[in-house]
C-alpha positions as CSV (number, residue, x, y, z in Angstrom):
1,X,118.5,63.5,-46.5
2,X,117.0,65.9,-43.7
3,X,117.0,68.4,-46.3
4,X,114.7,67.1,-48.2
5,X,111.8,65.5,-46.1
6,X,110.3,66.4,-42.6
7,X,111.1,62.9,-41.5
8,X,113.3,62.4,-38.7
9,X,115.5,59.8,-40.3
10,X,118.4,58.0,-38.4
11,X,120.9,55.9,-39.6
12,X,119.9,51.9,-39.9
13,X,122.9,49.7,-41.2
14,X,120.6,46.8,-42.1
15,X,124.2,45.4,-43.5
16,X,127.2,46.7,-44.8
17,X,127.4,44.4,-47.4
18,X,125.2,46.3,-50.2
19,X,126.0,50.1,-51.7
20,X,122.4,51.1,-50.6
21,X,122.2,54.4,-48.4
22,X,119.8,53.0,-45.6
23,X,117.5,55.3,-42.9
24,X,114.4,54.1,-40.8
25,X,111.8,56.0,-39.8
26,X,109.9,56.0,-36.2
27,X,111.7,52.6,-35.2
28,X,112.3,50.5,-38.1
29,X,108.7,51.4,-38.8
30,X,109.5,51.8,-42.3
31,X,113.4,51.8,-43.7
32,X,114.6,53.4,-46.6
33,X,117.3,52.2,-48.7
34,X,118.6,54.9,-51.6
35,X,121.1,54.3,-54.4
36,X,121.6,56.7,-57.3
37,X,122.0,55.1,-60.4
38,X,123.1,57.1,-63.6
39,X,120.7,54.9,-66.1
40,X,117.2,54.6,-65.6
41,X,117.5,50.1,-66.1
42,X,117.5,47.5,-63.6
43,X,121.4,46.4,-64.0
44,X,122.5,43.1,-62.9
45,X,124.1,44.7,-60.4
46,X,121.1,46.3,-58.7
47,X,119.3,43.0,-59.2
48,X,121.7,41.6,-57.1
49,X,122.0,44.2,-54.5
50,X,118.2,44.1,-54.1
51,X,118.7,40.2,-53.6
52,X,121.0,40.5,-50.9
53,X,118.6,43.2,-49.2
54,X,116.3,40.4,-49.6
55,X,117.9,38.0,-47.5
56,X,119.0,40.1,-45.0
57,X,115.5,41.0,-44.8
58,X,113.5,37.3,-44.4
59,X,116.7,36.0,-42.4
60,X,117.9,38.5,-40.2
61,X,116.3,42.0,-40.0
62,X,112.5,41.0,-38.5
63,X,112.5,44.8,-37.1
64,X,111.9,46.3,-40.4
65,X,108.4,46.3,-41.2
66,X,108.2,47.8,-44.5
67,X,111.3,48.7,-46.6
68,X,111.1,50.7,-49.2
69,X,113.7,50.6,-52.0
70,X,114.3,54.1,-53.7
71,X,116.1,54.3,-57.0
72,X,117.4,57.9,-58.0
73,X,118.4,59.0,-61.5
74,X,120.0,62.4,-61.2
75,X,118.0,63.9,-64.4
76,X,114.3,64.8,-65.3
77,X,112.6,61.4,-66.5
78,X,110.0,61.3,-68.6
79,X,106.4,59.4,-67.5
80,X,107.4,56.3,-69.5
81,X,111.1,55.8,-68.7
82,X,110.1,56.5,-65.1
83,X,107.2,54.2,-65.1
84,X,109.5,51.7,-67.1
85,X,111.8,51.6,-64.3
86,X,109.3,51.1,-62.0
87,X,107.7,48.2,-63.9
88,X,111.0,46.6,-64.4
89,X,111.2,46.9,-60.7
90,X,108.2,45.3,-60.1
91,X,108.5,42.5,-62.4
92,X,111.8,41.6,-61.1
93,X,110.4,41.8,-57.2
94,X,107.4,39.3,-58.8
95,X,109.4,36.8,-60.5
96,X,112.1,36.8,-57.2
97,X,109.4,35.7,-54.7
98,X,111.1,38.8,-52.7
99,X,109.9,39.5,-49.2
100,X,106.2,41.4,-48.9
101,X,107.7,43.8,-46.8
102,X,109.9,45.6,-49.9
103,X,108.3,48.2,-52.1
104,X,109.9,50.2,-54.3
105,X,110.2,54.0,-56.0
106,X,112.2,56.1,-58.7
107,X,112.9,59.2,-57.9
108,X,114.2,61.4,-60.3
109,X,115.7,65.1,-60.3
110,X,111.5,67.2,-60.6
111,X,110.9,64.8,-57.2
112,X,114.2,66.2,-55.0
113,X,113.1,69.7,-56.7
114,X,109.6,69.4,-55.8
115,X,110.2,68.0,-52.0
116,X,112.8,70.8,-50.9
117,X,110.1,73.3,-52.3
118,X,107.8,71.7,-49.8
């Protein structure tokens, strides 16, 4: 991930229990989890990956302050699947109750292009 931001981003381990890659940023300041997913749809399996994250979040990790949840689909999206990802996201983060302190993005392949040109 160093390659493609001028953050210095360590390793955070907010649990090995979920398949998210996780780094934090100036102290647990803000935490980033990854995962690459190969179709641009909140799966079951995400939803429950992003409830776990959850929990670890409101019942054990107070040190995060913000987390932000980044979904990557190794292709060029569209506006509208990208943005319907991200509204899927966002509903499903609504009708959880999930903690204030997650936010999410989608990433696709034009965003790791465009941030190693920067």
């Amino acid at each position: 991930m160093r390659g493609i931001t001028s953050f210095n981003l360590c390793w955070t381990g907010i649990r090995n229990d979920n398949d998210f890659l996780e780094y934090s940023i100036n102290d647990f300041f803000e935490t980033w989890l990854i995962q690459a997913i190969k179709k641009p749809t909140l799966s079951a399996e995400m939803r429950r990956q992003i409830k776990i994250v959850n929990r670890h979040i409101v019942n054990h990790e107070s040190k995060h302050q913000k987390v932000k949840i980044m979904l990557f689909v190794n292709r060029n999206l569209n506006y509208k699947t990208k943005a319907s990802l991200f509204n899927q996201l966002q509903l499903f983060s609504n009708t959880e109750s999930l903690s204030s302190k997650i936010g999410f993005q989608v990433w696709d392949k034009s965003d790791i292009t465009k941030a190693q040109q920067n």
